[in-house]
C-alpha positions as CSV (number, residue, x, y, z in Angstrom):
1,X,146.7,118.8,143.2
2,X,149.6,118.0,141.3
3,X,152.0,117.5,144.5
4,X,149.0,115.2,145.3
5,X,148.9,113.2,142.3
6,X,152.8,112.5,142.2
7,X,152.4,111.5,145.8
8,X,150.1,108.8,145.1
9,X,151.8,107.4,142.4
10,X,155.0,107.1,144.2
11,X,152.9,105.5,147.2
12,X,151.7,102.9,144.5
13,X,155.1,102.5,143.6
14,X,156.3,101.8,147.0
15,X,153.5,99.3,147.6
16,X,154.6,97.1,144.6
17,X,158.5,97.8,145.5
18,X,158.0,96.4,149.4
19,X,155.7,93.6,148.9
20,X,157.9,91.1,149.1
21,X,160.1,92.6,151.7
22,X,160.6,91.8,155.3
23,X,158.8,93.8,157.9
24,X,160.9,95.1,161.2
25,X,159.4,96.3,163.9
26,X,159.5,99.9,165.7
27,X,158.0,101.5,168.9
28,X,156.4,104.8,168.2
29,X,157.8,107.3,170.6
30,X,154.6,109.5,170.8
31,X,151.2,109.7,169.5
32,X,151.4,109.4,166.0
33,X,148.9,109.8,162.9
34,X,148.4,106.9,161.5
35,X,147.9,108.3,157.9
36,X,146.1,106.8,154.2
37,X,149.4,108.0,152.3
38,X,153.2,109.3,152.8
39,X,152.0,113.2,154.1
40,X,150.4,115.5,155.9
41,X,147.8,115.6,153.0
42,X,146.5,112.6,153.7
43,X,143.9,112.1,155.9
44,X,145.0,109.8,159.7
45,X,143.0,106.9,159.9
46,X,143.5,106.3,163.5
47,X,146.0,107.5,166.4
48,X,149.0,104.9,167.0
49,X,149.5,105.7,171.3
50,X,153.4,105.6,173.0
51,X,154.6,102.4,172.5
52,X,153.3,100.5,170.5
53,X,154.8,98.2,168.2
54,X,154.7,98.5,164.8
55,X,155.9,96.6,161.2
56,X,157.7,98.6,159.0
57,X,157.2,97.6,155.7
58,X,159.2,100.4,153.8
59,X,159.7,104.1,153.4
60,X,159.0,107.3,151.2
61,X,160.8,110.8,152.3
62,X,160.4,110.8,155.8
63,X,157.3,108.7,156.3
64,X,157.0,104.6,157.5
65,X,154.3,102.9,155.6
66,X,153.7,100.4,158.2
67,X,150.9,97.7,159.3
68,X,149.2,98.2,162.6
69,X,146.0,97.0,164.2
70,X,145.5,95.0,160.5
71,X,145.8,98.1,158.6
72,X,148.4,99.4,156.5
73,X,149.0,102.9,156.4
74,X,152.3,105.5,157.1
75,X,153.9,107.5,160.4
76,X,156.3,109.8,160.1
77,X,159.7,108.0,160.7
78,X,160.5,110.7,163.2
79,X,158.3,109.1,165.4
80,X,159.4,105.5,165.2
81,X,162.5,104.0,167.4
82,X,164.1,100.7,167.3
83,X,162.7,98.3,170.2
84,X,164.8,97.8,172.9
85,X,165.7,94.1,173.3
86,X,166.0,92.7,176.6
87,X,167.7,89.4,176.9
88,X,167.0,87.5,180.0
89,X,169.7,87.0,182.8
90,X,169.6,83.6,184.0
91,X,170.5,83.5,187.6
92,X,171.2,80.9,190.3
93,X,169.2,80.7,193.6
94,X,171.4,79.0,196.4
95,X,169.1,77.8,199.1
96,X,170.5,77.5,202.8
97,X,169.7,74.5,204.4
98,X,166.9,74.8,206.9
99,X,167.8,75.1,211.1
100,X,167.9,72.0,213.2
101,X,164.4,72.0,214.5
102,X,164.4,73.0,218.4
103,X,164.4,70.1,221.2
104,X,161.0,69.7,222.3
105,X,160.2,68.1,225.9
106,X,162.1,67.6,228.9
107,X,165.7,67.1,229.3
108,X,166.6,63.7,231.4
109,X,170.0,64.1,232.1
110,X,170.9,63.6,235.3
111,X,171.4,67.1,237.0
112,X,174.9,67.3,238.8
113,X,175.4,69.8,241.5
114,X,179.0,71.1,242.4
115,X,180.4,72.0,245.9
C-alpha cells in the first residue's frame, strides 16, 4: 500500500513537472498497456496496437506517461521507439518524345522499274 501511495504521489508530481513541456512522439513497438499510473499496479485503460503514434509527455522509472486516443495515461518506455522519418526524394521524369505517326494511304510516286 505504501509502494502504492509513493507511486501516486510521484505520478502527481510528474504531472505538475511536465505540464508545460513539449510532447514528442513515439511508435509503440508491440501491444502495450495503456495504464492509470507509472506500474504494473495500476489498472490498463485500454490496449495501444503496433504502431501507433503516441505523445510523450514525460517519464517516471521506466514508464512513458503519454496521451493517446485523448487520454493521458503511461506505457512502459520499453515499448516505445523513435518514428522513423522519411523525407521525400524528389525525382525527375524525362518524357521521350512521341513516334512519328505512320503514313496512312497510298504512295504516288511514280514506280521505276530497272533492266
Amino acid at each position: 500500500m505504501k509502494s502504492k501511495i509513493a507511486s501516486v504521489l510521484a505520478a502527481a508530481a510528474l504531472l505538475g513537472s511536465v505540464g508545460s513541456a513539449a510532447a514528442f512522439p513515439r511508435v509503440v513497438t508491440d501491444l502495450a498497456a495503456f495504464r492509470t499510473g507509472p506500474g504494473l499496479d495500476f489498472l490498463p485503460i485500454l490496449a495501444v496496437p503496433p504502431q501507433a503514434v503516441v505523445d510523450v509527455h514525460g517519464h517516471i522509472g521506466g514508464w512513458s506517461r503519454v496521451a493517446y486516443a485523448g487520454k493521458i495515461g503511461f506505457i512502459a518506455s520499453s515499448l516505445l521507439a523513435r518514428p522513423i522519418i522519411v523525407k521525400p526524394v524528389v525525382t525527375s521524369v524525362v518524357v521521350a518524345p512521341a513516334p512519328a505517326p505512320a503514313p496512312v494511304g497510298l504512295i504516288t510516286a511514280p514506280l521505276r522499274i530497272f533492266e
